[in-house]
C-alpha positions as CSV (number, residue, x, y, z in Angstrom):
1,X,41.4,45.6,19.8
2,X,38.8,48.0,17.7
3,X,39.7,46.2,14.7
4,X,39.0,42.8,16.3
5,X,35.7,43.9,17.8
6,X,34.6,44.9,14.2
7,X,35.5,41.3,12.6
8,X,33.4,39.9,15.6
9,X,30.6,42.5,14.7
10,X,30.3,41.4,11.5
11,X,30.5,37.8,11.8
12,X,27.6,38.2,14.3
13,X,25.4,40.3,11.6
14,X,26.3,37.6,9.1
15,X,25.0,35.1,11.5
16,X,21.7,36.7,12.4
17,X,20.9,37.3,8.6
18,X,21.7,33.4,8.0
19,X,19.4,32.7,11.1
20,X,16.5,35.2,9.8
21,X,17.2,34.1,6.3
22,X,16.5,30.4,7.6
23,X,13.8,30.7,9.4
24,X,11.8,32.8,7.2
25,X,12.3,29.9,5.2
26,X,11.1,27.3,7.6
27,X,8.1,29.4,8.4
28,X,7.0,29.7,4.6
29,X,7.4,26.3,4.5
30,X,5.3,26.0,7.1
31,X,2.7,28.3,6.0
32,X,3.0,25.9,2.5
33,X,2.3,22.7,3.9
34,X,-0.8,23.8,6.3
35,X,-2.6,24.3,3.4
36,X,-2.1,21.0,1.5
37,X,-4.5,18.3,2.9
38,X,-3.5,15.8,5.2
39,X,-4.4,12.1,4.8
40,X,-4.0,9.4,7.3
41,X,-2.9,6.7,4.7
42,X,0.1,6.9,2.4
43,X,-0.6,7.5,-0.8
44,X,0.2,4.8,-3.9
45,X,3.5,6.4,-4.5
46,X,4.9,6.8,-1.1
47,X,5.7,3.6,1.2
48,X,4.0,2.3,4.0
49,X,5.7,1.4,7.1
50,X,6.0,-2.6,7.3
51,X,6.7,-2.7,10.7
52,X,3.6,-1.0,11.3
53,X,1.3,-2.3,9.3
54,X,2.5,-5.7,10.9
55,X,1.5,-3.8,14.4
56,X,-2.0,-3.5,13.0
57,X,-1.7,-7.1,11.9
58,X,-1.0,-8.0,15.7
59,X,-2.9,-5.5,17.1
60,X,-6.4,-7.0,15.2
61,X,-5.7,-10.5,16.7
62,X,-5.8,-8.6,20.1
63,X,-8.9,-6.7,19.5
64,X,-10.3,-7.2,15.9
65,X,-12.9,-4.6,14.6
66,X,-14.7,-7.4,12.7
67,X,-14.1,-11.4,12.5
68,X,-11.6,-12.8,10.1
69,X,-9.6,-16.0,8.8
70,X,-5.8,-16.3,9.5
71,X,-3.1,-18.8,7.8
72,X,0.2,-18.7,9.0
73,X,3.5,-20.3,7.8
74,X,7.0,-20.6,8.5
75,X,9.7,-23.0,7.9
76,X,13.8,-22.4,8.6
77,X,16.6,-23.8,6.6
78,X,17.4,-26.4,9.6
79,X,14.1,-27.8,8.4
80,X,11.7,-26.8,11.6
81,X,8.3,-25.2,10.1
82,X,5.1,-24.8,11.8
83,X,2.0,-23.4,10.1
84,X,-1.3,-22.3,11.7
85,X,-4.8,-21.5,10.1
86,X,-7.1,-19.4,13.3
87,X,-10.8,-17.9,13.2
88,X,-10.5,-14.4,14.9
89,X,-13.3,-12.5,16.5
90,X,-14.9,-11.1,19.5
91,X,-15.1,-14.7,21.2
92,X,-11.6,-15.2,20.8
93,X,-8.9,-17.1,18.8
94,X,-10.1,-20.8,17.6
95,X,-8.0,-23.1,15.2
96,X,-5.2,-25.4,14.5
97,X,-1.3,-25.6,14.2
98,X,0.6,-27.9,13.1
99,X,4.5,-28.4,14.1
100,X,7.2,-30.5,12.3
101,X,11.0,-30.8,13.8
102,X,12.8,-32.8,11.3
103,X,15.4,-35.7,12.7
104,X,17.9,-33.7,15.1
105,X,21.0,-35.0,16.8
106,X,22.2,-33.4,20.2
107,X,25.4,-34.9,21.1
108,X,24.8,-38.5,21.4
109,X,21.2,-38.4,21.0
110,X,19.2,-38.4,18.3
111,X,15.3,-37.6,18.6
112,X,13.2,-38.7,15.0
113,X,11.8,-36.5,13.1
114,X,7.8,-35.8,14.5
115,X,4.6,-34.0,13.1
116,X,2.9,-32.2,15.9
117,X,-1.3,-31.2,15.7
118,X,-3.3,-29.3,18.6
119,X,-6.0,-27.4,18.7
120,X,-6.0,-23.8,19.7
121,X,-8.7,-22.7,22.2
122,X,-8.6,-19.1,22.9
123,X,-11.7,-18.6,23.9
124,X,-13.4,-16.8,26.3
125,X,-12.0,-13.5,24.8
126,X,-8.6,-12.4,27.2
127,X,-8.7,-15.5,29.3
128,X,-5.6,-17.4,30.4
129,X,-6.2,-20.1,27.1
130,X,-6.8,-16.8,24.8
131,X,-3.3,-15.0,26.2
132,X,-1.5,-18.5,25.5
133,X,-3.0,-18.7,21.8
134,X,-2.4,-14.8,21.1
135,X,1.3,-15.3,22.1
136,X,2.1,-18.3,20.2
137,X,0.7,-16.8,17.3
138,X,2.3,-13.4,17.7
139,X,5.9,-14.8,18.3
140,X,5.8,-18.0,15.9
141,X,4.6,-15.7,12.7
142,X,4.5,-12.4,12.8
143,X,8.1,-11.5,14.7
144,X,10.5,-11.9,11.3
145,X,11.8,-8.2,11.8
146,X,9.9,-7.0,8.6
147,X,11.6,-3.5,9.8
148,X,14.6,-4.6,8.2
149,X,13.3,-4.6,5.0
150,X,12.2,-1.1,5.0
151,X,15.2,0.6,3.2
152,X,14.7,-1.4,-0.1
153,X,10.4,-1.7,-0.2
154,X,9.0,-0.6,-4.0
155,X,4.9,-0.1,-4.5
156,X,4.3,-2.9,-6.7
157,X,0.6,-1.7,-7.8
158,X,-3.1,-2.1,-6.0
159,X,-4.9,-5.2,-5.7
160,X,-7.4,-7.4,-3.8
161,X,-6.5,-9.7,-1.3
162,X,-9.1,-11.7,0.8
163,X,-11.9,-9.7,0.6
164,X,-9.2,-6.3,1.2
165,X,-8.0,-3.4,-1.4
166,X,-4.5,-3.1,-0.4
167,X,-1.2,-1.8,-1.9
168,X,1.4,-4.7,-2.9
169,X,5.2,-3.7,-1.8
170,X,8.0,-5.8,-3.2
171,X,11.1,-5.5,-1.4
172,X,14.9,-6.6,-1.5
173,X,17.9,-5.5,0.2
174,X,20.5,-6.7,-3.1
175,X,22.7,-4.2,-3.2
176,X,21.1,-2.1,-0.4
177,X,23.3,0.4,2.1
178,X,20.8,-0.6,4.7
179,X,21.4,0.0,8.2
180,X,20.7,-4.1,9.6
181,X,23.6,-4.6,7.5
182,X,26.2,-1.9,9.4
183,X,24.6,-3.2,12.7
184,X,26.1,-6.5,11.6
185,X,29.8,-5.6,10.5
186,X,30.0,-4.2,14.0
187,X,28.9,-7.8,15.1
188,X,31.5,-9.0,12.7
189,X,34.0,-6.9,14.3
190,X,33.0,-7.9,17.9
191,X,34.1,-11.4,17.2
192,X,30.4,-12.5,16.7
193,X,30.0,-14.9,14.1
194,X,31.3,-13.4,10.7
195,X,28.1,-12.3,8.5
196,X,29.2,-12.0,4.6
197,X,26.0,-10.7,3.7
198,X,22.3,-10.4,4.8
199,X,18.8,-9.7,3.0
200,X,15.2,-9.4,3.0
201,X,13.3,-10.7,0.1
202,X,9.9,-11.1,-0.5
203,X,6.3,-9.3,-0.6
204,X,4.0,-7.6,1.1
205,X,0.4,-6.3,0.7
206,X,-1.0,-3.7,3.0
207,X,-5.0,-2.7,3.3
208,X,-6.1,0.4,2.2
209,X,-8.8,1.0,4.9
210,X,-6.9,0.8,7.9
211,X,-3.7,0.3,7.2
212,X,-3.1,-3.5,8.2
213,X,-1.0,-5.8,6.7
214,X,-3.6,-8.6,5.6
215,X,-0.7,-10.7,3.7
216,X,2.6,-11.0,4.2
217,X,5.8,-13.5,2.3
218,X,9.0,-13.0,2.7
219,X,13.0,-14.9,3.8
220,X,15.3,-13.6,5.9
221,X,18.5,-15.2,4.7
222,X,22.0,-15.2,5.9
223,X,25.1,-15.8,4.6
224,X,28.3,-16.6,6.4
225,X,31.7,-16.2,5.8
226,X,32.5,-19.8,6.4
227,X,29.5,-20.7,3.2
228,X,26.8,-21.6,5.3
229,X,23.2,-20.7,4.8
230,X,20.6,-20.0,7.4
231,X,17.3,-18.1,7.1
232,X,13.6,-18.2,7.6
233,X,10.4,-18.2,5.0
234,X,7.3,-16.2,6.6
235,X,4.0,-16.5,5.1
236,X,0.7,-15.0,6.3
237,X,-3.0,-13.9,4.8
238,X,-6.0,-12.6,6.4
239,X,-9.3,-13.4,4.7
240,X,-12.8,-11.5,5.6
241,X,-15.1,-13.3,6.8
């Protein structure tokens, strides 16, 4: 028994000095990093967030800090695109989209292909016309889940995009361990529709001043274990006005 309280005894020394050890460690660390300066916008080596900056994309068509021009594209595989060019400001949301559904058969039917123009009114600022316009806009262009890229994004250099500074990210999941791509083997292994393979190509340039994603291009693109195709191209610029 005295012998088996001493082995105890000393494994519960060795653990306090590993516990001391480490967080005297923790708290020089600490101590280290309080005194480096903090900055609110990542540097040009380190990655911004692209979901995020996105947010701030959205988030400036809610309640912009100065008026601007937006152009918006995106077109799937299956042929549907829709592309949008908007005047944001105070006021509200003014503009034009334009729709195309190429020639689609449903069963029996068959509806023709058809080109689609109307007007976008959102105006008076956060009416019922402006909500309509803000969520089109929001959930046509800007909901590509740019998160998924995030795992293989490289800073591509500085330079100016309508009227912006802003950091240009390239970013490709070739070859990429990223976690969208385990999320999907489980799919494949629910019975879900068997995905061979899955990326995120394309570009991305994000302001300097606030942090904003002012223009955007990029596919998602799947590939299935039967040899089909299907993906999305999503394009988007902001220009000062």
């Amino acid at each position: 028994m005295r012998r088996q309280g001493r082995v105890l005894l000393s494994i519960g020394v060795c653990c306090g000095l590993v516990l001391s050890l480490s967080c005297s460690s923790s708290s020089a660390k600490r101590l280290i990093d309080s005194g480096k300066p903090k900055s609110s916008l990542a540097k040009a080596g380190d990655a911004d967030d692209l979901q995020a900056a996105m947010d701030k994309l959205q988030a400036s068509l809610e309640k912009p800090a100065a008026p601007f021009h937006a152009s918006f594209k995106k077109s799937g595989v299956n042929g549907f695109s829709a592309q949008c060019e908007a005047d944001v400001s105070a006021d509200g949301i003014s503009g034009q989209q334009t729709d195309f559904s190429p020639a689609t058969e449903v069963g029996s039917a068959v509806f023709p292909a058809a080109t689609r123009s109307r007007e976008l009114n959102g105006t008076p600022y956060h009416s019922q016309n402006w909500y309509t316009v803000y969520g089109g806009i929001s959930m046509t262009f800007l909901n590509g889940h740019i998160r998924d890229a995030q795992p293989g994004v490289k800073y591509a250099g500085d330079e100016q995009i309508g009227g912006y500074d802003a950091r240009r990210y390239d970013f490709d999941l070739t070859g990429v361990d990223a976690d969208i791509k385990k999320a999907m083997s489980l799919g494949n292994a629910a019975g879900l529709r068997q995905t061979k393979d899955y990326n995120v190509k394309g570009s991305a340039w994000i302001a300097k001043e606030d942090g904003r994603m002012v223009r955007f291009r990029f596919d998602n693109i799947y590939t299935f274990a039967d040899g089909k195709l299907d993906g999305t191209h999503f394009e988007g610029a902001v220009t000062r006005k």
